[in-house]
C-alpha positions in Angstrom: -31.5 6.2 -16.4 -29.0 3.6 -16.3 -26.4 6.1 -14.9 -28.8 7.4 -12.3 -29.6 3.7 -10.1 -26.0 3.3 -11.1 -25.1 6.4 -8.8 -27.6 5.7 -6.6 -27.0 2.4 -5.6 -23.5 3.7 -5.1 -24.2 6.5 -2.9 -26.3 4.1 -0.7 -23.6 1.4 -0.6 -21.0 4.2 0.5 -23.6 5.3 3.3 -23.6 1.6 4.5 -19.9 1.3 4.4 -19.8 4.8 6.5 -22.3 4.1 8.6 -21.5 0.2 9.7 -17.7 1.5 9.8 -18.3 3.9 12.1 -20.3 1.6 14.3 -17.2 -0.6 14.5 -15.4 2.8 15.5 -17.5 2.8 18.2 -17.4 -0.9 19.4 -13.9 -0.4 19.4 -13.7 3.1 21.4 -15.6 1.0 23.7 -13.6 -2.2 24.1 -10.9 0.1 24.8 -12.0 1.9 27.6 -12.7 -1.5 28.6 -9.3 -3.1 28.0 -7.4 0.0 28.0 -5.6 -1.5 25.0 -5.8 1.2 22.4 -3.8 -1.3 19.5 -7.4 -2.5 18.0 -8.9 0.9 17.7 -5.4 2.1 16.4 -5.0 -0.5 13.7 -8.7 0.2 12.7 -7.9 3.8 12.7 -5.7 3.5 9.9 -7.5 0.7 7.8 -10.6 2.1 7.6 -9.8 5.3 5.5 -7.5 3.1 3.4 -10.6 0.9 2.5 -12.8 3.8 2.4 -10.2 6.0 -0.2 -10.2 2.1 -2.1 -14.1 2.1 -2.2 -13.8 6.3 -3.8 -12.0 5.3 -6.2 -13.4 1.5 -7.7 -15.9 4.2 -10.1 -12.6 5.5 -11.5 -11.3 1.9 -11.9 -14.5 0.5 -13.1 -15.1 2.9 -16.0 -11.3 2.1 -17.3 -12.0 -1.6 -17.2 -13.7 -2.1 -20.4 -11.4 0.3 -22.3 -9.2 -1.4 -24.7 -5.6 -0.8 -24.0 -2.8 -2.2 -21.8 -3.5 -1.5 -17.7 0.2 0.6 -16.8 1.1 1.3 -12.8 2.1 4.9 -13.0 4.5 4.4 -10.8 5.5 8.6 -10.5 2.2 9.2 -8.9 2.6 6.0 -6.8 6.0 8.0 -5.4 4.7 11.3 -5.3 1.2 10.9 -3.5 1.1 7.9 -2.6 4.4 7.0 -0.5 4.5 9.8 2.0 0.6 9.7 2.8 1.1 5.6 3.8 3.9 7.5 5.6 1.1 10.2 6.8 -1.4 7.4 7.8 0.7 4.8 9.2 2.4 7.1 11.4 -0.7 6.7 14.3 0.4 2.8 14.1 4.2 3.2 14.5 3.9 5.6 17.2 1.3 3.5 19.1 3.7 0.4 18.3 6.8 1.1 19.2 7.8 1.2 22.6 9.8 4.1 23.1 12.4 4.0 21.1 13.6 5.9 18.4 10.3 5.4 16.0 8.4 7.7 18.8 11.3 10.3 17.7 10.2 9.8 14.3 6.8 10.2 14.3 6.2 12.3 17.2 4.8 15.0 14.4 1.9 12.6 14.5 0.0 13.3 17.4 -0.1 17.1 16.2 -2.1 15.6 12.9 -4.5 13.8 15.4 -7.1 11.4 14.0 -8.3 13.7 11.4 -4.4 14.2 9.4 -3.7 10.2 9.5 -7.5 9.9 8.4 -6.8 12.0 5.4 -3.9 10.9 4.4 -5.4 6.9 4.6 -8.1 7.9 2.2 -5.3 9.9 0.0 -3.0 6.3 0.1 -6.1 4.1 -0.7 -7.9 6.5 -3.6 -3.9 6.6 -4.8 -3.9 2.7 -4.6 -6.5 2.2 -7.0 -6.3 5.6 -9.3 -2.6 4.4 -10.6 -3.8 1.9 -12.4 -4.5 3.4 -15.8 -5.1 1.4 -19.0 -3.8 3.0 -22.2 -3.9 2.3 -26.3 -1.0 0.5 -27.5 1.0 1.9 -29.0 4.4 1.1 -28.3 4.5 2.2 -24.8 6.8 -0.7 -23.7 10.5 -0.3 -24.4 11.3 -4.1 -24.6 8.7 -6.9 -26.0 5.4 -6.5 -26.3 3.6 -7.1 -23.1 6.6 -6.4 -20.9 7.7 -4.2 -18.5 11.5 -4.1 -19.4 
């Protein structure tokens, strides 16, 4: 039962992060039809999903933190998936943001992706963010000292 309003209040927190976000989309499609400065709803554009892939992923987090064992950055996955969709989802700012020059070169692949391929990709970078840190038993999993890195 525990589980269940667990879930539940979950679900309805991730329905009021949706919904107030999207409301801010909105506010912000609007004060730029207004303004005809696009860099607000841009820079929101690629936030949001990051926040929203963080928000996916705390469960994961969450049922690792009371797990004994030493927390460990998996740094391959960080490389792998993580990197190139930051790359995928701030693409949308650094085309917007640079004026012309050789960054519009760079990332003209971008407007091809549209909204929905940097929206993705933010979610991918922000559940990514959160999902490398892993927490495992110790046993000897550190080269150097215990409690090190190196």
């Amino acid at each position: 039962m525990k589980k269940i309003i667990m879930y539940m209040g979950y679900i309805i927190l991730a329905i009021l992060f949706i919904h107030y976000g999207s409301k801010v989309g909105v506010y912000l499609q609007i004060d730029m039809g207004q303004t005809s400065q696009p860099y607000k709803r841009v820079l929101f554009e690629a936030l949001f999903p990051i926040l929203a892939g963080i928000f996916f992923s705390l469960p994961g987090l969450l049922a690792n933190w009371n797990k004994p064992g030493i927390w460990t950055f998996n740094l391959p996955k960080f490389i792998i998936i993580g990197i190139p969709s930051l790359i995928g989802n701030m693409g949308l700012l650094f085309f917007y943001f640079s004026n012309g020059g050789q960054l519009v070169k760079l990332f003209s692949w971008v407007p091809v992706w549209g909204v929905q391929g940097t929206t993705i990709c933010g979610i991918l970078f922000g559940f990514t963010l959160l999902s490398v840190l892993e927490k495992q038993e110790d046993k000897n999993i550190f080269i150097g000292k215990r409690g090190s890195f190196f």
